[in-house]
N, C-alpha and C positions, 0 to 999 in steps of 0.2 A: 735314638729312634729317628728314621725318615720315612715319610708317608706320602704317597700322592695319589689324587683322583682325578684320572681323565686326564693326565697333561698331554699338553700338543701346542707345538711353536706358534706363536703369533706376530711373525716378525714386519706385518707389513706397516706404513706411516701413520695408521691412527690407532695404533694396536696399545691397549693401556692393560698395566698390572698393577693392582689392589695391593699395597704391602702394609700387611700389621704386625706390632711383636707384641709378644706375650708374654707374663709369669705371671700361675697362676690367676688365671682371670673365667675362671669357669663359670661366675654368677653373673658377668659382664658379657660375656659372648654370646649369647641365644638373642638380643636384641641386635647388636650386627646383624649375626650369620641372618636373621630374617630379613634386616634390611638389604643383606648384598643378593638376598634370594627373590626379593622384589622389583631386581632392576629391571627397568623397560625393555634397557640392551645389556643383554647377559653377555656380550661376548667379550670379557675382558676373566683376566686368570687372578686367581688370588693368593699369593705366596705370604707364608703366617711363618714365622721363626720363633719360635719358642723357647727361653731361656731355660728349659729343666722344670718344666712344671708340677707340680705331685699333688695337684689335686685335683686329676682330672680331664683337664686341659686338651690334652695330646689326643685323651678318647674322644672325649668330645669333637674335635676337631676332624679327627677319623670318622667320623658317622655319619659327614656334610657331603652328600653325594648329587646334588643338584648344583652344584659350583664348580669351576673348572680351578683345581687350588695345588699346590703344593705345599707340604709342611714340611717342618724340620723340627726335631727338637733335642737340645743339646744346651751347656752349661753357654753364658756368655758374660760379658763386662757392660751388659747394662740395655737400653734401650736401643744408642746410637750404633753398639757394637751390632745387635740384631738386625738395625733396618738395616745396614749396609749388607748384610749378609743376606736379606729377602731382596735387596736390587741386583747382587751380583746371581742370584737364582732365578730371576726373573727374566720373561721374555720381548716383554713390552717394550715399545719404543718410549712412551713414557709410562710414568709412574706414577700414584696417589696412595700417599699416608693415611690411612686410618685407624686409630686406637681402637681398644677391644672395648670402652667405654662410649663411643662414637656411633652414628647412626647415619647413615648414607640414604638420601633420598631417593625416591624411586628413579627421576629420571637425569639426576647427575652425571653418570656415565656416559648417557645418550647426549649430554648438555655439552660436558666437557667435548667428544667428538664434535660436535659442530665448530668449536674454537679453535679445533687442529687446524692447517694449514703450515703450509712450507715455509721453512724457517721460525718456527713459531720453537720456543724454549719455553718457557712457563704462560700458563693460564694458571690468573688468579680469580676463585668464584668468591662467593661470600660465603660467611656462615653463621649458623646459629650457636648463641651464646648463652646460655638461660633463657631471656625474655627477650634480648637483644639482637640485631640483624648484624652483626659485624661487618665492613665492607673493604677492600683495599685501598690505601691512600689515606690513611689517617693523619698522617703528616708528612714533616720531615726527617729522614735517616737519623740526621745528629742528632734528634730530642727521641721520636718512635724509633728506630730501628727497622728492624724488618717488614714493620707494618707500612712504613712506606709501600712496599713494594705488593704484600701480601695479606689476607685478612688475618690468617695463620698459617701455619706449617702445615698440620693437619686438615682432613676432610675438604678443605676446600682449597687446594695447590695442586695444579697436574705438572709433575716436573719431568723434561727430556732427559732420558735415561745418559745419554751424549754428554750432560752438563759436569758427570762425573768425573770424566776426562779432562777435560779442564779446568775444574776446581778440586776434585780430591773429593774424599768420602766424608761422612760425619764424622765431626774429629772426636775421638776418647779424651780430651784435654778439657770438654765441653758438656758432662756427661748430666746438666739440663737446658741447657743451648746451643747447642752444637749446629743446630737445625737455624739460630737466628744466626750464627757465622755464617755459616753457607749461602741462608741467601740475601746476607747483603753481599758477600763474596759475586752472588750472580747482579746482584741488583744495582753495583756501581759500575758494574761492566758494561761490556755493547753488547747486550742481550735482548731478544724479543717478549717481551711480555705484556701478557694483554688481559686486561680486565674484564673478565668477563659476567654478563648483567643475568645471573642467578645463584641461588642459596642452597647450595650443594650439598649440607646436611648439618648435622646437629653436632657442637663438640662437648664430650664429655668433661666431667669437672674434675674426675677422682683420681686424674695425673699426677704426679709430681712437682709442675711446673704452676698448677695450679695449688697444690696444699704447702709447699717450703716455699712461701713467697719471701721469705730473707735469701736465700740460695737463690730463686731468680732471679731476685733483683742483684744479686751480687756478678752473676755467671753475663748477665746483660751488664754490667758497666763495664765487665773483662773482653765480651765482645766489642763495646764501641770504644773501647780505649784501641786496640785491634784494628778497627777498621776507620775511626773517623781522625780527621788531624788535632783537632784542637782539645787536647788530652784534662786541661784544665779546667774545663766548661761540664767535659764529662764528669769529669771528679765533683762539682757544683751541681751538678743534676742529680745524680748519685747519693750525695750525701740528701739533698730536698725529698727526697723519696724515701730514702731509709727514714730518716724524720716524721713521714708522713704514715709510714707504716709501723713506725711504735707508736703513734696515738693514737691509732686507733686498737691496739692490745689493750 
């Protein structure tokens, strides 16, 4: 099944696409779709990829006629296999991640636009965590990871669509951090990225990466073994964690 409403190219410099992927998430969706329908500045497109959903989902989806979206929906190999598949559908110059569990603030969109500028490759906003303000710059790559660079991946990262080209897509090898390869992949690099000072929405908790915290924390020390030199330090931090997350079972 492929669906669209209203599409029409947006190809000029600040032009951004909303990408989410889904299976089955029809109890999850009605709080999005009304957050991306409260934007200040509607004019960004929302491409949803769908893994094959059967509960709904797809109709659902179909019935959002005040958004400018494209859908698809088709079998896939997981979340990363999807997003890649809503960026290469996509018209945006850049792009922003939002889960179907996620809530995007009213003037996010409009927020992010102000941080475009030329040569500009990632805007990082902050976000909200439960009770918490999440912000980028947590520390440093070898101990955090991507949060160096980013508060997360989701809701609050505006990534240049361009960035693909020279790092490659979400890797399948990755399939619950694929997203923290990438950007430290961008983030050791000579890239532009810029911090920027608001709290672009809400992340949801009912992910993956948030319920098998033994699989994140494993797919995260497979990334920094990947990306940082000192392999033995990683192996040392790795194991203090996993330690730290069977006491508290």
């Amino acid at each position: 099944m492929k669906a669209s409403n209203e599409v029409t190219a947006i190809s000029n410099d600040s032009s951004i696409s909303v990408i989410t992927a889904t299976y089955n998430t029809v109890a999850e969706l009605p709080d999005l779709i009304e957050s991306l329908s409260s934007q200040t500045d509607m004019d960004f497109e929302w491409v949803v990829a769908d893994g094959g959903s059967t509960d709904g989902t797809p109709e659902l989806l179909r019935e959002v006629s005040n958004i400018r979206a494209i859908i698809s929906s088709q079998p896939d190999f997981g979340i990363y296999d999807a997003i890649n598949r809503a960026i290469k559908q996509s018209s945006g110059q850049y792009y922003l991640v939002i889960g179907a569990d996620d809530y995007l603030y009213p003037d996010a969109i409009g927020n992010f636009k102000k941080y475009i500028s030329k040569g500009t490759d990632i805007i990082a906003a902050n976000i909200q965590v439960g009770e918490r303000v999440r912000r980028p710059g947590r520390g440093k790559a070898w101990l955090f990871g991507q949060y160096e660079f980013v508060a997360g991946h989701a809701v609050g990262t505006l990534f240049k669509k361009s960035l693909h080209e020279r790092f490659g897509y979400y890797s399948r090898h990755f399939p619950i951090a694929a997203d923290q390869l990438f950007i430290k992949q961008c983030g050791q690099s000579e890239i532009a990225i810029i911090a920027a000072d608001f709290t672009a929405g809400r992340f949801g908790l009912s992910g993956i990466s948030a319920q098998d915290s033994i699989g994140t924390l494993s797919e995260f020390f497979r990334v920094q073994l990947r990306t940082e030199k000192y392999k033995s330090v990683q192996l040392a931090i790795y194991l203090v964690r996993l330690l730290k997350n069977y006491s508290k079972l």
